[in-house]
C-alpha positions, 0 to 999 in steps of 0.5 A: 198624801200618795202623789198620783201623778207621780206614780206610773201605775196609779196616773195610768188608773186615774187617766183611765178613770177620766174616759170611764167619766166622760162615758157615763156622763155622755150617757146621763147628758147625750149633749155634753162635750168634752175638753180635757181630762188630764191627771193630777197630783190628787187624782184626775179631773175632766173639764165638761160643756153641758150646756144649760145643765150646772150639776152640784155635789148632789149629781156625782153619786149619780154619775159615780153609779153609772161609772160602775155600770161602765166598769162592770160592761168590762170593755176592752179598752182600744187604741186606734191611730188616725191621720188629723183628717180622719180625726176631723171628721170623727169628732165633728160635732165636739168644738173642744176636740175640734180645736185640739185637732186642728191645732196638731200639725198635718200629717201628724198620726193622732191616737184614740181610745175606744171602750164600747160606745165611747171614744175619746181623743187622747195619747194615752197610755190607758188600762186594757179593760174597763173592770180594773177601774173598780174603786174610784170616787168623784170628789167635786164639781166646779167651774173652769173657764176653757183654756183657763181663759176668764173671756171664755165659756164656764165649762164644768170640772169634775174631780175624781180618784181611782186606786187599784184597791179599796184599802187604798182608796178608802185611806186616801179619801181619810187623808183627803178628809182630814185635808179638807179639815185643814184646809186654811181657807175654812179654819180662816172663816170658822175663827174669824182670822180673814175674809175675802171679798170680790167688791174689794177684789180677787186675792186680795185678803181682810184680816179679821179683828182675830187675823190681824191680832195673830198678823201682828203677834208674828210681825212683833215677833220676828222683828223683835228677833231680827233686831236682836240679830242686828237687823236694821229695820225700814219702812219703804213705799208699796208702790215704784218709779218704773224706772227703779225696776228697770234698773233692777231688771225686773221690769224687763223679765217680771212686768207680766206679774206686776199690776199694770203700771200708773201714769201720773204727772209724767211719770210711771209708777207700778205697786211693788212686786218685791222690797229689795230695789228699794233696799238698794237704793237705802243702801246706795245713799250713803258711803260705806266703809269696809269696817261698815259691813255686814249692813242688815237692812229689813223690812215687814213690807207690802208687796203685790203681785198680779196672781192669776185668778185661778192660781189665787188661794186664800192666804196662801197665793194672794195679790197683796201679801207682806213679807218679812224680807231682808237684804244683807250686804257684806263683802266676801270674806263675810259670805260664810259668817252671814249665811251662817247667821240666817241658817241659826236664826231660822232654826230658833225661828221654827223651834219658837213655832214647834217645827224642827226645820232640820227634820226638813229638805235642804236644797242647795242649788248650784251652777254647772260650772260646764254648761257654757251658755251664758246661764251663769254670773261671770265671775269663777272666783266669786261663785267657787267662794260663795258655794264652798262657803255655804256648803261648809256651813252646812256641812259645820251645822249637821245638816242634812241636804242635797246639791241641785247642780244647774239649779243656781239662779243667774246672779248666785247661789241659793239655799232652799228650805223644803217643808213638808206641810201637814196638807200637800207638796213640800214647799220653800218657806225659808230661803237665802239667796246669794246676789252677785248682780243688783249691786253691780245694776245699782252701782253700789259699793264699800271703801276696802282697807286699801281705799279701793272701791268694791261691790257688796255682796247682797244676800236675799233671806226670808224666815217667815217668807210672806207672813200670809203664806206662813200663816195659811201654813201654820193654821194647816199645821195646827188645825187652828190649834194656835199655842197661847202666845199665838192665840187671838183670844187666850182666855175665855171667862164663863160666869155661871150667873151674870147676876151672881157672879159677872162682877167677879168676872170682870174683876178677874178680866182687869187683871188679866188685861193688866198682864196683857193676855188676850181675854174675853168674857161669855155672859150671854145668856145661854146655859154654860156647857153651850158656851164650853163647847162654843169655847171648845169649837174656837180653840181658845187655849184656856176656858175659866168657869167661874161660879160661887167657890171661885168668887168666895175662894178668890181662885178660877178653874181653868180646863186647857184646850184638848183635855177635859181636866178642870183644874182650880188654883189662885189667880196668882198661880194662873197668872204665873201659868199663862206667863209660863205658857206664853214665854215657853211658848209651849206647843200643844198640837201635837 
């Protein structure tokens, strides 16, 4: 999906389009004032006070109408320039431009932008005319606090876009369409994966009985091949003493995202925002010797993070989420081998989820070796060993990736995996990260060959990054369409008669359960092409009929999620197929 606000041409439309809004809703509500009316990545939005009006979806073509008539006026769009005074005065009677105004310094020059009869405080730049906004459409209305602020007043956001052509437009309404299909807050709700609820709390998910069957098959999975890698898997307390984040250095610089900390017998204690001071400190519980390394701790752990209310999305962005975390400790002879080892296993990982992560972007960040701030670890040795190192095994591995100069965190070196989802911007699921500084704040160390003291260098992986983001992720990605090793529910039994053939049903369900498939059985009394298409709308991967011959014949038939072959064999070559189909973790949505 085309990025607007990244285009020059197309922010400049829908900016535009954003006045061309404000005037046709200032004809509809003379009362309505006006805060801010920027663009966005999808086009463009104004925030809007229309007093006891509360529009609904059912308002925009009304509005959308009246839009059209401005455009046809073919208005010459006008730029003035007045002082903050002259500003003041022109805007009197709107409290939001108001408070803009009066927030620029004195004697700064403010610009205007006149077409008609409406004028809006703006920077601009806008198109010349009103008739080149021609095809444009609202996409929603919703609430938004002013400035964001949840203490403030409930003004009215309407969404919108604006192309130079209809072509264009109507091809980004599809993809906006079939994103609101993907969208993985719906697909949640429609299978039964989670809920959200605001007596439990915002951002702060329910996994359904489905949900946590796909949580905890992702779970299994990933620890089962991280213990295969030779991970070492703990299980660590959700919360902290304050004071193990002020070793850390998180508490000075993450507190604002923390949830705010708890007083309890003289001590202090805050719900953990991350897993790796508790690794540290496994870690620093013991000697180790040289011939120890490389120690791979891991942990599926709770975290919890105090998102901002408009920020928390679904699954995606929630306050409380789990990650499949890891820490790797290992000296620096050790860096190419290890960083190397979390590259192969992410690549299986994806493979295993139909993603080939190779076709993705990888961003190696670096330091700037001249930037002499003290922005950087100071330690040139250990930072020109790490990034030859990561950049050799890149380079050993084929893949294709880019260099972020200055991009490098202040303890290391970092390797991002960009993933383009099938629903917006590229985001960084898999990540490893190089730390050359947590061990120093926890003065952890290993005994070399020569009996001397050394730091570890910790590496910081995630695979799946938060199984909740993964699974937002993925459910987008495959529209729900889950393959059977992933589905919560892999085998639907329809018997065409419960009083002819729901013993033969039950009798097929025992022995699925005993080959641990995920089955149930339909016998509600409804006629069997409802409960196929229910099947179908639950994107179960197999749906069984079971009538007469499949009774007498001992066999099923079975049709597979997408097609509409019906195809009859033995239960023993079912049971083999399902086998199959789980250990090959066979990919269907494509």
């Amino acid at each position: 999906m085309k990025n607007i606000k990244e285009d020059k041409e197309l922010s400049v439309l829908n900016h535009s389009c954003a006045h061309l809004l404000a005037q046709a809703v200032k004809h509809l509500y003379p009362n309505a004032k006006f805060w801010v009316g920027p663009v966005i990545d999808d086009g463009f939005y104004y925030d809007i006070d229309l007093g006891d009006v509360t529009l609904t979806e059912d308002d925009l073509p009304k509005i959308e109408k009246e839009m059209k008539k401005c455009a046809k006026s073919a208005k010459n769009i006008i730029r003035h320039e007045i002082s903050k005074e002259e500003a003041l005065k022109e805007f009197k009677d709107d409290p939001y431009k108001i408070d803009l105004i009066s927030r620029m310094d004195d004697g700064s020059v403010i610009s205007t932008y006149t077409q008609g009869d409406f004028t809006d405080l703006c920077r601009g730049p806008h198109v010349d005319n009103t008739k080149k906004m021609k095809y444009f459409k609202l996409t929603k209305v919703s609430g938004a606090y002013w400035k964001g602020d949840s203490d403030n007043k409930m003004l009215q956001r309407i969404y919108g876009v604006c192309f130079e052509n209809e072509d264009d437009l109507n091809e980004y309404l599809k993809e906006m369409e079939d994103a609101k299909e993907r969208d993985h807050r719906k697909i949640g709700k429609d299978l039964g994966i989670f809920m959200m609820s605001d007596l439990v709390g915002k951002g702060l998910p329910l996994y359904l009985p489905n949900g946590y069957t796909l949580w905890r098959t992702i779970q299994n999975y990933i620890t089962d091949k991280e213990v295969e890698n030779g991970y070492l898997h703990v299980h660590t307390p959700d919360l902290g003493s304050v004071e193990l984040y002020k070793t850390s250095g998180h508490w000075e610089h993450y507190k604002d995202d923390m949830f705010p900390s708890m007083k309890l017998d003289n001590e202090e204690y805050v719900l953990r925002p991350m897993n790796c001071p508790h690794h540290m400190v496994i870690y620093g519980s013991k000697l180790h010797s040289y011939r120890d390394l490389p120690i791979r701790i891991a942990e599926i752990a709770n975290d919890f993070r105090y998102e901002a209310a408009g920020a928390v999305k679904g699954i995606e962005r929630a306050r409380a989420f789990t990650q499949n975390d890891s820490h790797i400790f290992c000296r620096p002879d050790q860096i190419a081998d290890e960083f190397k080892n979390v590259l192969n296993l992410i690549i299986e990982v994806y493979k295993d989820f139909g993603i080939d992560i190779k076709e993705h972007e990888f961003r190696l960040s670096l330091r700037d070796p001249d930037d002499k701030k003290d922005k950087y670890f100071k330690d040139d040795e250990m930072w020109e060993t790490a990034e030859n190192a990561l950049r050799n095994v890149l380079n050993e591995l084929g893949v294709k990736y880019f260099e972020a100069k200055g991009e490098a965190a202040f303890y290391g070196p970092k390797l991002d995996i960009l993933i383009k989802p099938a629903v917006g911007n590229p985001v960084a699921i898999p990540t490893i990260q190089l730390d050359f500084l947590l061990p120093r704040r926890f003065n952890l160390n290993y005994i070399d060959e020569n009996g001397e003291k050394k730091t570890p260098i910790v590496i910081h992986r995630a695979i799946l990054g938060s199984l909740d983001r993964f699974i937002a992720f993925y459910l987008e990605e495959t529209k729900g369409n889950l393959p059977t090793w992933l589905a919560p529910e892999q085998i639907r039994i329809i018997p065409v008669s419960n009083i002819k053939h729901l013993d033969y049903s039950k009798e097929v369900e025992d022995l699925f359960r005993k080959n641990h498939f995920r089955v149930k059985i339909d016998d509600r009394e409804e006629g069997v092409g409802y409960r196929m298409r229910e099947a179908i709308t639950n994107k179960i991967p197999y749906t069984l009929v079971l009538g007469d011959k499949e009774k007498d014949d001992k066999t099923v038939t079975y049709r597979i999620y997408g097609t509409d072959k019906q195809i009859t064999v033995s239960l023993d070559d079912f049971v083999k197929l399902v086998n199959e189909d789980i250990k090959n973790k066979t990919i269907r949505y494509k």
